[in-house]
N, CA and C of each residue as an Amber inpcrd file, in Angstrom:
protein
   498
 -38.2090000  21.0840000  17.0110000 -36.9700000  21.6100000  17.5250000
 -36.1320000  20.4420000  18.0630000 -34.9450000  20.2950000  17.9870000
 -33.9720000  19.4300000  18.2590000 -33.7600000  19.7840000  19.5200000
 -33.6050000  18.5590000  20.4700000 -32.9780000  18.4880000  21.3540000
 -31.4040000  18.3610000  21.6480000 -30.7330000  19.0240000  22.7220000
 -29.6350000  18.9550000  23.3050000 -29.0490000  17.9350000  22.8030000
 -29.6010000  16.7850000  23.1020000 -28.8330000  15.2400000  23.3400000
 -28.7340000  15.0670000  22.3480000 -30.1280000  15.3870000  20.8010000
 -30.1500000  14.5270000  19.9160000 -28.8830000  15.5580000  19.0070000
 -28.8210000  16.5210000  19.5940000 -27.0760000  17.3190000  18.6830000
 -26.2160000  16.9090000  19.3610000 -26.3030000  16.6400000  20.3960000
 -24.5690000  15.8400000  20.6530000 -24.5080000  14.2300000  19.8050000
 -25.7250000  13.6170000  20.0700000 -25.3460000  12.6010000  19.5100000
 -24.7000000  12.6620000  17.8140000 -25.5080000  13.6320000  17.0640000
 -25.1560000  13.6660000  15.7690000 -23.5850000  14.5710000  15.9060000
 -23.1470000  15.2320000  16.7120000 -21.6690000  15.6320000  16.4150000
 -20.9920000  14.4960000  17.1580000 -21.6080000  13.4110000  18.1080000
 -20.3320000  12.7810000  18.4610000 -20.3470000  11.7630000  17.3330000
 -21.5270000  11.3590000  16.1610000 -21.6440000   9.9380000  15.3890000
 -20.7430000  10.9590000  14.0160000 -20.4370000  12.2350000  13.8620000
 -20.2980000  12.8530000  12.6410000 -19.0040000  12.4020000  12.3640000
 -17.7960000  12.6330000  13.4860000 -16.3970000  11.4770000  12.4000000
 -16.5800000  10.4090000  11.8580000 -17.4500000   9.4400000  12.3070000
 -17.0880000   8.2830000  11.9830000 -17.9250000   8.0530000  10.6770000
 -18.8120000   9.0350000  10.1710000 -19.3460000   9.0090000   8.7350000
 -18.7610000   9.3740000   7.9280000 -17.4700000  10.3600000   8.4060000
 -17.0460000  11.1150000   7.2330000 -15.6340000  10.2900000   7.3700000
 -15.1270000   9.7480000   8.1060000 -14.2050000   8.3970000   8.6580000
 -14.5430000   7.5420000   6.8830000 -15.5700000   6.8320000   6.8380000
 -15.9590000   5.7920000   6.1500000 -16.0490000   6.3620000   4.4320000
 -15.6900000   7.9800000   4.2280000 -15.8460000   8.2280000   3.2400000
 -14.8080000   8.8110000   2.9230000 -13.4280000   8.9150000   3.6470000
 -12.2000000   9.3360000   3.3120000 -11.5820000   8.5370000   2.1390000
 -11.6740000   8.6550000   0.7130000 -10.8620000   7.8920000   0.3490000
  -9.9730000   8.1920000  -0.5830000  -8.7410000   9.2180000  -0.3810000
  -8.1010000  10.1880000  -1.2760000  -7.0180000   9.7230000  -1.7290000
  -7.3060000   9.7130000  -3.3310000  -6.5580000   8.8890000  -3.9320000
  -6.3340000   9.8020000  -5.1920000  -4.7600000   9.8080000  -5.7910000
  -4.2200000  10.8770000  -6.6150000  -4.7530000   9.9450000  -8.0800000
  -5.2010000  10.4900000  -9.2240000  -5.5920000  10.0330000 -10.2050000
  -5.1780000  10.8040000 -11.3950000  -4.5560000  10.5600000 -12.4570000
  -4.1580000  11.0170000 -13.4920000  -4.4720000  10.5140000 -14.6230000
  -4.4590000  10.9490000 -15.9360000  -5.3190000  10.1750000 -16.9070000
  -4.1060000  10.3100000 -17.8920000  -3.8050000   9.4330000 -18.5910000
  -2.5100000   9.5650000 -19.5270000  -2.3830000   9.9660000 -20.5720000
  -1.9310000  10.7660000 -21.4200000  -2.0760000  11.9770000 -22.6580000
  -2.4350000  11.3660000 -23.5640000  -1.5210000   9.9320000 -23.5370000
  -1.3120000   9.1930000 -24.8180000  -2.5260000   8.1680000 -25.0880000
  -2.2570000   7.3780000 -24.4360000  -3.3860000   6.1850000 -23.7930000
  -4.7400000   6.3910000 -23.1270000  -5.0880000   7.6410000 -22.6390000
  -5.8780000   8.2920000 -21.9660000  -6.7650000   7.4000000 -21.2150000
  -5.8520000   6.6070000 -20.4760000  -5.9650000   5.4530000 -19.3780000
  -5.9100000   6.0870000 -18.2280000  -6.8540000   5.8960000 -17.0710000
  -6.6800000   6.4620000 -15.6670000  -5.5410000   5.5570000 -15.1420000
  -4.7280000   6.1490000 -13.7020000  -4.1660000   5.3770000 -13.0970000
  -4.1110000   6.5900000 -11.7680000  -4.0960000   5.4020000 -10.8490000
  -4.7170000   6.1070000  -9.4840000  -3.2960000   5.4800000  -8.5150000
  -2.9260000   6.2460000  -7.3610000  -1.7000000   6.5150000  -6.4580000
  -2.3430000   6.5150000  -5.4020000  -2.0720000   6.0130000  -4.3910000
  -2.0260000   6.0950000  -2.6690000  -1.0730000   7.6400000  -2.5730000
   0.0260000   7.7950000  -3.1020000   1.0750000   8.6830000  -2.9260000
   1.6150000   8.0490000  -1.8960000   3.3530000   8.2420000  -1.5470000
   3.9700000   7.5390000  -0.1800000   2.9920000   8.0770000   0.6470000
   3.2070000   6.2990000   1.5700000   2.9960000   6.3170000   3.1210000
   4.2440000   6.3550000   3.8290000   4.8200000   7.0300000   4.6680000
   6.1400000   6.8680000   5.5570000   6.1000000   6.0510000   6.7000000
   6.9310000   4.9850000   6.1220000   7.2790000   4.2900000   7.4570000
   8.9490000   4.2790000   7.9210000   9.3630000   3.7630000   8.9860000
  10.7680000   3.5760000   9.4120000  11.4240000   2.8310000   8.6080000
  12.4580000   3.4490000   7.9660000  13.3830000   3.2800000   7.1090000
  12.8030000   2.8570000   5.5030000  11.6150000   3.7360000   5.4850000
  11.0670000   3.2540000   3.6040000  10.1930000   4.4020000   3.5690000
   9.2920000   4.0960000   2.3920000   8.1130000   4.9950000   2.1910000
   7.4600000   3.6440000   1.1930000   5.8320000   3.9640000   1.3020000
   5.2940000   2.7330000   0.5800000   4.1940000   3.3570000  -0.1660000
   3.7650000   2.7450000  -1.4180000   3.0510000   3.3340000  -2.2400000
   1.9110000   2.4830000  -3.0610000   0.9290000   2.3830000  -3.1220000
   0.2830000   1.5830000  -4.5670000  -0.1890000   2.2850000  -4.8170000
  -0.1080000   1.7880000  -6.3380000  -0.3580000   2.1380000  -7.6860000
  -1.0470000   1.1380000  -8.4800000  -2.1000000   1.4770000  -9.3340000
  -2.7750000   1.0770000 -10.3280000  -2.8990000   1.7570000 -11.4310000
  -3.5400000   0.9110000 -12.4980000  -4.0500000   0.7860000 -13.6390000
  -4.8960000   0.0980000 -14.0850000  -5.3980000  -0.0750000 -15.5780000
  -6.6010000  -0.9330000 -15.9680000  -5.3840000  -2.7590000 -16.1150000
  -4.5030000  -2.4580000 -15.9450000  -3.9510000  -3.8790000 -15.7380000
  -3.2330000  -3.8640000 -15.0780000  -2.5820000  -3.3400000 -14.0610000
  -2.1350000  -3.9140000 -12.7280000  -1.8220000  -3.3430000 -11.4950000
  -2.1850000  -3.7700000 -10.5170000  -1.5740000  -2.9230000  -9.1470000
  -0.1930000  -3.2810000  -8.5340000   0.4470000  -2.0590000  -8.5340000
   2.1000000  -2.2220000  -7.7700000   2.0710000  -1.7370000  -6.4600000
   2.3800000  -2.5410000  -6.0020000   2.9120000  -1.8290000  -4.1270000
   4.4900000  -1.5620000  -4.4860000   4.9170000  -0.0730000  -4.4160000
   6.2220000   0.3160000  -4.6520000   6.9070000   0.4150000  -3.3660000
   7.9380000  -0.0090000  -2.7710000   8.2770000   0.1900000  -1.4400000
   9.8810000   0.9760000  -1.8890000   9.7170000   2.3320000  -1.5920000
  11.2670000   3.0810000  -1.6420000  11.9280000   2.9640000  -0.5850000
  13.0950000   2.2000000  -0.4450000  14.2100000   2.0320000   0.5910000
  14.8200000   3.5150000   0.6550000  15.3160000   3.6960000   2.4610000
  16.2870000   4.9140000   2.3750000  17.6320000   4.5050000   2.3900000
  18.1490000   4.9650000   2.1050000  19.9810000   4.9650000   2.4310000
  20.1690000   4.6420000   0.9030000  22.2020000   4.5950000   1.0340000
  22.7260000   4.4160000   0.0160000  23.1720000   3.5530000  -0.6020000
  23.2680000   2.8480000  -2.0700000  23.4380000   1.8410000  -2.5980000
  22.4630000   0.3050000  -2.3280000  21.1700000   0.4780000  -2.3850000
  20.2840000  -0.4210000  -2.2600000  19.7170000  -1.0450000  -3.5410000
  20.5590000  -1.8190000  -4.0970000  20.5860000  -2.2110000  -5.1730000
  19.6480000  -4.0160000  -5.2360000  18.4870000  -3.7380000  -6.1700000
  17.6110000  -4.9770000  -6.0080000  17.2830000  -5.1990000  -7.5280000
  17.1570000  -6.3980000  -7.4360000  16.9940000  -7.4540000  -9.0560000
  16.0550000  -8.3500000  -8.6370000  15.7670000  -8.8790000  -9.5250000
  14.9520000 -10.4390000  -9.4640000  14.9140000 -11.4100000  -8.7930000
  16.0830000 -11.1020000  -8.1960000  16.4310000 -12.2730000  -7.0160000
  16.3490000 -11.7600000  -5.8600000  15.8890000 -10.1770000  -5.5440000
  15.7480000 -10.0180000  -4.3640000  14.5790000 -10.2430000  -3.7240000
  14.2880000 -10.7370000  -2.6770000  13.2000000 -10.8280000  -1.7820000
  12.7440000  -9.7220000  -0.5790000  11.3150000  -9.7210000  -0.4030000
  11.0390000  -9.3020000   0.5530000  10.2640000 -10.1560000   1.7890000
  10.2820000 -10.0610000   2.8130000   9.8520000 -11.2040000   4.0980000
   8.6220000  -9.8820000   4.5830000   7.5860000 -10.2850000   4.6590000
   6.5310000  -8.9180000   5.0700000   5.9250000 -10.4050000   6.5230000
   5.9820000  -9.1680000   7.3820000   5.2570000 -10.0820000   9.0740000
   4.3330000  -8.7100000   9.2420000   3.3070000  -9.8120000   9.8730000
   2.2840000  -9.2370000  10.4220000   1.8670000  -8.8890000  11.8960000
   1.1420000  -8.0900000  12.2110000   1.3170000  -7.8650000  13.7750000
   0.3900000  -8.9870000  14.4020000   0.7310000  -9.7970000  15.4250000
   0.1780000 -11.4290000  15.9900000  -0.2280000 -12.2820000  14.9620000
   1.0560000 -12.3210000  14.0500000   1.1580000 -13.6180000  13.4560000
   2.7430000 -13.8800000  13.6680000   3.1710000 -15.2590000  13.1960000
   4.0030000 -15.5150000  13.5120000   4.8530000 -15.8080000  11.5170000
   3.3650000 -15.6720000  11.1260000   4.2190000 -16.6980000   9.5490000
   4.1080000 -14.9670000   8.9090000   5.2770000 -15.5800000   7.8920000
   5.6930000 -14.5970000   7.2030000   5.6720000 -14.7050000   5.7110000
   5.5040000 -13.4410000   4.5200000   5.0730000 -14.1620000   3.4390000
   6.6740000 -13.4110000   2.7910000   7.0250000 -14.7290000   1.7470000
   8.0900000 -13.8790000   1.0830000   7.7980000 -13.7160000  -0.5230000
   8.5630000 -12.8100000  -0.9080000   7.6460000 -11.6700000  -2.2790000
   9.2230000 -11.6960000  -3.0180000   8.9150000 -11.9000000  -4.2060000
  10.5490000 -11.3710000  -5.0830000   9.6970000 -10.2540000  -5.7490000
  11.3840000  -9.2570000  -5.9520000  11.3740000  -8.1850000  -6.6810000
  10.3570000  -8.2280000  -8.0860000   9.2950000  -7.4920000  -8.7780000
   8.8490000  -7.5810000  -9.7800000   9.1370000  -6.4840000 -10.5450000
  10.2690000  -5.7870000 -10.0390000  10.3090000  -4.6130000 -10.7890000
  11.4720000  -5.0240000 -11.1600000  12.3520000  -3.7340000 -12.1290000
  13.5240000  -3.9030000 -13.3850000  14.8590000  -3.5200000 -12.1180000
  16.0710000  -4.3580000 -12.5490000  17.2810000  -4.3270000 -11.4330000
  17.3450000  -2.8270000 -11.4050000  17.8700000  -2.5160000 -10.1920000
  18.3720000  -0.5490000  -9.4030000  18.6790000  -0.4240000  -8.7980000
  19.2110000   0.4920000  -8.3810000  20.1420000   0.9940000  -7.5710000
  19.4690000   2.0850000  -6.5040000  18.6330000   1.9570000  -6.8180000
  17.9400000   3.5210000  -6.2560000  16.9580000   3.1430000  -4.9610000
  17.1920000   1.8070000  -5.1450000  16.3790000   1.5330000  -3.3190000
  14.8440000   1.0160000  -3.6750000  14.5850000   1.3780000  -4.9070000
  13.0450000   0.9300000  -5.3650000  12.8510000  -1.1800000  -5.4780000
  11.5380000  -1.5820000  -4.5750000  11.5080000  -2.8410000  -4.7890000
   9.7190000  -2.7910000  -5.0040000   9.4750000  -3.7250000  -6.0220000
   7.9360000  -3.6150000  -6.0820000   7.4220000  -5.2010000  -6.0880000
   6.0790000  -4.6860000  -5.7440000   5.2870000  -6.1560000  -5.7160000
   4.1800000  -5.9550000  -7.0630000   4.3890000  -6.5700000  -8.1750000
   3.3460000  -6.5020000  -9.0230000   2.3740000  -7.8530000  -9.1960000
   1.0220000  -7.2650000  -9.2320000  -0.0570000  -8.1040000  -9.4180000
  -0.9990000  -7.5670000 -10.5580000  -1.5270000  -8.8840000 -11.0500000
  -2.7030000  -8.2170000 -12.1670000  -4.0450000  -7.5290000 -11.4500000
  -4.6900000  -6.5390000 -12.1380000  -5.6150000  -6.3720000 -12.1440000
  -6.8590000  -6.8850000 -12.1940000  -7.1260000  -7.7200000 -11.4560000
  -8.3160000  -8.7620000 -11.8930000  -9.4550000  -8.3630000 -11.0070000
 -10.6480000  -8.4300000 -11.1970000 -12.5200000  -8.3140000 -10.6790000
 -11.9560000  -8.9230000  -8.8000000 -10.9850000  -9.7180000  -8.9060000
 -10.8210000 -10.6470000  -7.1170000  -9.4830000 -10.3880000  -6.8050000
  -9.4550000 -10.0930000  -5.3440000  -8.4800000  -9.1370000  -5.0420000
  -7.2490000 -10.7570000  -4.7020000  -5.7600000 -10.3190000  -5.1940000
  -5.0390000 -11.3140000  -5.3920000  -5.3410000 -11.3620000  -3.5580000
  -4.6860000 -12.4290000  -3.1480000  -4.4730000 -12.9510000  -1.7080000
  -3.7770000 -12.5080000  -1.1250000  -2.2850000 -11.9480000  -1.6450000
  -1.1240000 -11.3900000  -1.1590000  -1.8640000  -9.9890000  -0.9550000
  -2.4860000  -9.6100000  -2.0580000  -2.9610000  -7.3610000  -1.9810000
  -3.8760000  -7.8130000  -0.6050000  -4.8670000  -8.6640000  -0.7640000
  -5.8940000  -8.6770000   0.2090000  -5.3320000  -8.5970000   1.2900000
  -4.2140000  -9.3420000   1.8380000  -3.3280000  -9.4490000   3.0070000
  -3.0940000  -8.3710000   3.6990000  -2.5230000  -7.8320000   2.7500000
  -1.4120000  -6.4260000   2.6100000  -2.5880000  -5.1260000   3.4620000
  -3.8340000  -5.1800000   2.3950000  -4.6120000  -4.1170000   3.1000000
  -5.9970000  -4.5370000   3.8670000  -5.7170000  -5.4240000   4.3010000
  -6.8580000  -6.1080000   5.7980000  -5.9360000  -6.2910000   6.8920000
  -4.5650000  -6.3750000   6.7980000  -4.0350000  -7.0180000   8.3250000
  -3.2630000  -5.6380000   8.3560000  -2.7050000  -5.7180000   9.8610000
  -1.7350000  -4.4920000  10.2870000  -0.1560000  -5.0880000   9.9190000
   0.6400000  -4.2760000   9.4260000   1.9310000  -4.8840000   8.8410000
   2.4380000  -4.4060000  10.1110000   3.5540000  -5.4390000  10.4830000
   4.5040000  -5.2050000  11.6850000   5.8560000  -4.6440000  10.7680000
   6.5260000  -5.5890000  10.0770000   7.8600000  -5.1320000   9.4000000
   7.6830000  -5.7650000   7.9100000   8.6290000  -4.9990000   7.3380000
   9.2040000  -5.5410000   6.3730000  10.3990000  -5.5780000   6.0890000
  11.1120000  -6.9500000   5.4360000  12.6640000  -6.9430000   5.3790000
  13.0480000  -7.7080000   4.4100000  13.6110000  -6.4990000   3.4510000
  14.1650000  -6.5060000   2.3560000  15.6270000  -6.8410000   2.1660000
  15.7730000  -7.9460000   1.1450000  17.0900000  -8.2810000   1.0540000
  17.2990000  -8.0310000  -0.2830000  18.6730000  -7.0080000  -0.6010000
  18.9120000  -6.7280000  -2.0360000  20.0040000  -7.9050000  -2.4950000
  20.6970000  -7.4310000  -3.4450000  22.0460000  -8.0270000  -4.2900000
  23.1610000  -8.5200000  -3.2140000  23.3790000  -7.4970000  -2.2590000
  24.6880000  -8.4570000  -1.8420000  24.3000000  -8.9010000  -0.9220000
  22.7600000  -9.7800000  -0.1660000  22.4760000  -9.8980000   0.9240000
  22.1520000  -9.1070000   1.9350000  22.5760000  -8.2020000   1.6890000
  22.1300000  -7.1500000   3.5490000  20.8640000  -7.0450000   3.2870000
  20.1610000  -7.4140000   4.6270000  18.9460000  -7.0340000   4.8680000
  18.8690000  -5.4960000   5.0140000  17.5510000  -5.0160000   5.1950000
  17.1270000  -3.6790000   5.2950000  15.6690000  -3.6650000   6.1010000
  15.8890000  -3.4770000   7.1710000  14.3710000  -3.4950000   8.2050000
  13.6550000  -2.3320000   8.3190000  12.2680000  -2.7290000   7.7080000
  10.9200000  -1.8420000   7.6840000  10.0890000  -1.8810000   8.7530000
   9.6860000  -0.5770000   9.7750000   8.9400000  -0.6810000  10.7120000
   7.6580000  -0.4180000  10.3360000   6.4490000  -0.2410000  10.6550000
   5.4020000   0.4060000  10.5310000   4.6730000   0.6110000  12.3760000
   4.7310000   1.9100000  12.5190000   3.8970000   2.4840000  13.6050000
   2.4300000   2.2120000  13.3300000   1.9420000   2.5770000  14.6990000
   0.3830000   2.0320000  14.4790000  -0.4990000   3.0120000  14.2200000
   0.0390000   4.2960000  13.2730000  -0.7930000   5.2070000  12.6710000
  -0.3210000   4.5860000  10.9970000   0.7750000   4.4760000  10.1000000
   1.3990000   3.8920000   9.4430000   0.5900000   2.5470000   9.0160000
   0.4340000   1.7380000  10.1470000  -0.9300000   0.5710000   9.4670000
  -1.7470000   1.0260000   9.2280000  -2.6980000   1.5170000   9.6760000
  -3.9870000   2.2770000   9.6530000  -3.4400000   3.0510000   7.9310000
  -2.5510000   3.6760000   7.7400000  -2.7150000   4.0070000   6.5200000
  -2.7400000   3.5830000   5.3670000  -1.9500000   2.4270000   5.6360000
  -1.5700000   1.0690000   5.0370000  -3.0090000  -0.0680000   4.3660000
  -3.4700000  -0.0900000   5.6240000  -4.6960000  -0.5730000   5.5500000
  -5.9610000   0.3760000   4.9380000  -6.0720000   1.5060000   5.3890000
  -7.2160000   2.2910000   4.4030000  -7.0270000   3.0560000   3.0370000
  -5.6150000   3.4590000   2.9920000  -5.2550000   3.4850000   1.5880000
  -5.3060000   2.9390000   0.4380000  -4.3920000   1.3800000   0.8940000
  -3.9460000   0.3230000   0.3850000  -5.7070000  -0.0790000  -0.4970000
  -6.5360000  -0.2450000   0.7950000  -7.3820000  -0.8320000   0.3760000
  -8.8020000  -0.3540000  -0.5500000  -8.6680000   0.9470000  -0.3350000
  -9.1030000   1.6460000  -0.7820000  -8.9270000   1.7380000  -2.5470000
  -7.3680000   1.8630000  -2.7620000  -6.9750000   1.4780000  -3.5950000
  -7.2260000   0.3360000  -4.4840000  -7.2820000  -0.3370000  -4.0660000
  -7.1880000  -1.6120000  -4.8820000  -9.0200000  -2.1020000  -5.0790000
  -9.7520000  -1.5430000  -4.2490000 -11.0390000  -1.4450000  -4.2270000
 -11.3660000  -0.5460000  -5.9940000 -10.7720000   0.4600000  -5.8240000
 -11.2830000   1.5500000  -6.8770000 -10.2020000   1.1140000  -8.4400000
  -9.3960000   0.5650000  -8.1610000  -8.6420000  -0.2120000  -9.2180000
  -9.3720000  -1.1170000 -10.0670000 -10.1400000  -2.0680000  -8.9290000
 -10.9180000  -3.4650000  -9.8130000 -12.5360000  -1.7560000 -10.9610000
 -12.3730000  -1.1060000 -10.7540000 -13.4230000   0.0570000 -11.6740000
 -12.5960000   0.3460000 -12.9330000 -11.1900000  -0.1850000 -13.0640000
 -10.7340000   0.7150000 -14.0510000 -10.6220000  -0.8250000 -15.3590000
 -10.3850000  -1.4120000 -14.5080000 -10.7130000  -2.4930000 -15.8540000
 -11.3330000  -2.5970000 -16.9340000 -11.2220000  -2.8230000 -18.1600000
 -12.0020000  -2.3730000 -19.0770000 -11.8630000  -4.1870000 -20.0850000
């Protein structure tokens, strides 16, 4: 017969097992190609929504800007800071010129996680700030539920990505 203590202990240790096995990730298989590719789905942060995405060749961090006329090309950059750091990494657009506020970070798919993805989902992101076509910046917050999603999504992601390689 179980003791008192030894059931509290197992309901107070029970989040943090099922904590370590959260890892919900949208997956679709393609009609044509009948290639998996797996989604974080947006994360919401202040003034964006953020997303990765994979395939058997590459992972995109999609970052959707809000407001109107956020128009980004090849030449736009992003400045991503971290929370107690001081250096900042800057990223150009890898996606096709738009209007629609969309800026992405593309990396290959490879067995070793690039340095920039590794970054992205081990540290807590403080901001991000995006500069489109005519210069105006655009400032990204992330709250400290927002990292946390950032970080177990993200990484999660890109964990179950290096499986689809073929």
């Amino acid at each position: 017969m179980l003791s008192m203590k030894t059931i509290g202990l197992f309901l107070l240790l029970l989040p943090m097992g099922l904590m370590g096995q959260d890892c919900k990730l949208h997956s679709e298989t393609d009609p044509f190609t009948k290639q998996t590719k797996l989604s974080t789905g947006f994360i919401y942060l202040d003034g964006a929504s953020i997303s990765f995405d994979a395939d058997s060749k590459e992972v995109v961090v999609l970052i959707s800007v809000e407001g109107a006329d956020k128009c980004f090309d090849a030449t736009s950059t992003a400045f991503v800071f971290f929370e107690g750091s001081k250096v900042k990494m800057t990223i150009r657009n890898g996606g096709t010129m738009n209007c629609e506020g969309l800026f992405q970070f593309v990396y290959r798919n490879t067995p070793t996680t690039n340095s920039i993805l590794q970054k992205l989902t081990t540290q807590k992101l403080s901001q991000i700030i995006v500069k489109g076509n005519n210069d105006k910046e655009t400032i990204i917050k992330a709250g400290p539920a927002e990292q946390e999603s950032v970080i177990k999504l993200g990484g999660c992601l890109v964990e179950e990505a290096k499986k689809l390689i073929q």
